[in-house]
Each structure stands twice: as C-alpha cells, then as structure tokens.
C-alpha positions in Angstrom: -26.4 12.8 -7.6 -27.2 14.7 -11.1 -24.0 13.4 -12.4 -24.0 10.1 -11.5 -27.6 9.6 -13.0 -26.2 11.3 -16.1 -23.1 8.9 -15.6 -25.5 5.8 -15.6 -27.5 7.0 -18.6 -24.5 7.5 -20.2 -23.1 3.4 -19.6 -27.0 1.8 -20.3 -27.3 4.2 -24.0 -23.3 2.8 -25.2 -24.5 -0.5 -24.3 -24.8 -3.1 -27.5 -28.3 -4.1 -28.7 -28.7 -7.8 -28.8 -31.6 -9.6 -30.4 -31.7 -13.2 -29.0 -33.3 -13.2 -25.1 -31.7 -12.0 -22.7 -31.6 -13.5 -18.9 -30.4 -10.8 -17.5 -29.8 -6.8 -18.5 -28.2 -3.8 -17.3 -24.2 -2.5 -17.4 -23.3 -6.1 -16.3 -24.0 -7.8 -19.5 -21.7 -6.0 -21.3 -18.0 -7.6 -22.4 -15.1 -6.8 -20.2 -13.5 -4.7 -22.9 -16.4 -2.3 -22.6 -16.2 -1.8 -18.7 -12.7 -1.0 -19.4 -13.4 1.4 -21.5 -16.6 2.8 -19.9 -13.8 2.8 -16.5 -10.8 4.9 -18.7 -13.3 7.0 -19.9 -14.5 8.1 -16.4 -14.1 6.4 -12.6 -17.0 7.4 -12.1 -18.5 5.0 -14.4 -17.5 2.0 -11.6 -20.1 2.8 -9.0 -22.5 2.5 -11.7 -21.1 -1.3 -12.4 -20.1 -2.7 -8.6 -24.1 -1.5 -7.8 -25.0 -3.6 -10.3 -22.5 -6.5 -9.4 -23.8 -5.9 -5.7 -27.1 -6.3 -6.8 -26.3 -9.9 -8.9 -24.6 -10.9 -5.5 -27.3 -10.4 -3.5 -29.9 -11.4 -5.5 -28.4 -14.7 -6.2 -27.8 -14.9 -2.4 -31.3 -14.6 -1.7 -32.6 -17.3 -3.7 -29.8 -19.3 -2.6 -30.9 -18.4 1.1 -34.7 -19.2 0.0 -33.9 -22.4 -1.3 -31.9 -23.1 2.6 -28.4 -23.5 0.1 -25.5 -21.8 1.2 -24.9 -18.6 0.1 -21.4 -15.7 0.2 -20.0 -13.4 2.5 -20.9 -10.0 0.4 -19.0 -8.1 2.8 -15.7 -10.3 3.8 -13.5 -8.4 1.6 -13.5 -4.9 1.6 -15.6 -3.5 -1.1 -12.2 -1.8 -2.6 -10.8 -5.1 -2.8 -14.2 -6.6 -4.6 -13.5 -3.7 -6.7 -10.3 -4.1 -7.7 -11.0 -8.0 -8.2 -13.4 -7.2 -11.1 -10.5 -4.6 -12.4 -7.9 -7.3 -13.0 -10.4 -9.8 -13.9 -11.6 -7.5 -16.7 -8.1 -6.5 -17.3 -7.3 -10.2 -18.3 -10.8 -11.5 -19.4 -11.3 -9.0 -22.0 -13.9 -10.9 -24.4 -16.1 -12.2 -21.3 -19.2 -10.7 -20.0 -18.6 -8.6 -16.9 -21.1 -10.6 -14.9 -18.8 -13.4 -15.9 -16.3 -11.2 -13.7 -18.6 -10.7 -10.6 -19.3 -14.6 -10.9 -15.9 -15.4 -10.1 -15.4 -13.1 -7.3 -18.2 -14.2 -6.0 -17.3 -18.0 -5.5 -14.1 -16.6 -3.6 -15.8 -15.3 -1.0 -16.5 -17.1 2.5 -19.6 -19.1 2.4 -23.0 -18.5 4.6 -24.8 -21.3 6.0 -28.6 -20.5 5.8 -30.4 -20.5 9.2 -31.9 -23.5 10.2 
C-alpha cells in the first residue's frame, strides 16, 4: 500500500502546472504521451490512472442517473479490457488528454436505463 501511495505521489508531483481553470484535476488531465510514459516507467503507475478513469465513469454516471438520462455499463467489459482500451487509445492519441481517452471508452460501453 506504501508503494502505491508513493507511486501516486510520484504521477500527481510530474504532472504539468497549468494556469488557466481547470474543470477537472488529477493524473487524468494529463496528455496521453505522459501516461505512456508515467506506464513505461512503471505498471504500476496504471492502477493509479484506471482509479481515476473509474472515478470520471462513475461520477458522470451518477449525474447522468440523477438527472433520470441513461447512463454505461462500468462493468460490461472486463476491467483488463477497459484497461487495455485506454493503452491503445493513448498509444495512438498521443497529444490528447487522457480523460479524452476514458471518454471514448466510455461511450462504447452498453447503456443503463435509469429506474423509473
């Protein structure tokens, strides 16, 4: 548990400073590139970014749900399949945001009708 704090301290201090406002912070709002480097440097670094993706999902899902709009199927692909998405995205999205990679897999998975 040690290590992957340290691991997570280590992704959020080598992320860029940006001066205009920000909507939204964390690992995710760095560039592909970076999780790609952030991944050779160590594996480990990915649990750090699919939490946060899982927490983008979800939160977005709720308000979604909230607002009785449809929502996604977090758990319709395996979560090694999610992970491997956001890989290959990156992999060929270099210069985008890697929110802008969790985005897209997101709108590929099933939709969930809110409760009536």
């Amino acid at each position: 548990m040690r290590q992957l704090f340290v691991l997570a301290l280590l992704v959020w201090c080598s992320a860029p400073a940006r001066s205009e406002p920000m909507a939204m912070a964390g690992v995710g709002s760095v560039t592909c590139s970076k999780f790609a480097q952030d991944f050779r440097r160590s594996t480990d670094t990915e649990v750090v970014y699919f939490t946060w993706a899982q927490g983008l999902m979800s939160g977005y899902n709720v308000s979604l749900l909230v607002a009785k709009d449809n929502a996604r199927d977090l758990l319709a692909k395996p979560l090694d399949e999610q992970k491997a998405y956001l890989r290959s995205y990156c992999d060929r999205h270099p210069l985008q945001d890697y929110y802008q990679a969790v985005l897209n897999m997101y709108v590929t998975l099933p939709v969930v009708r809110p409760k009536q």
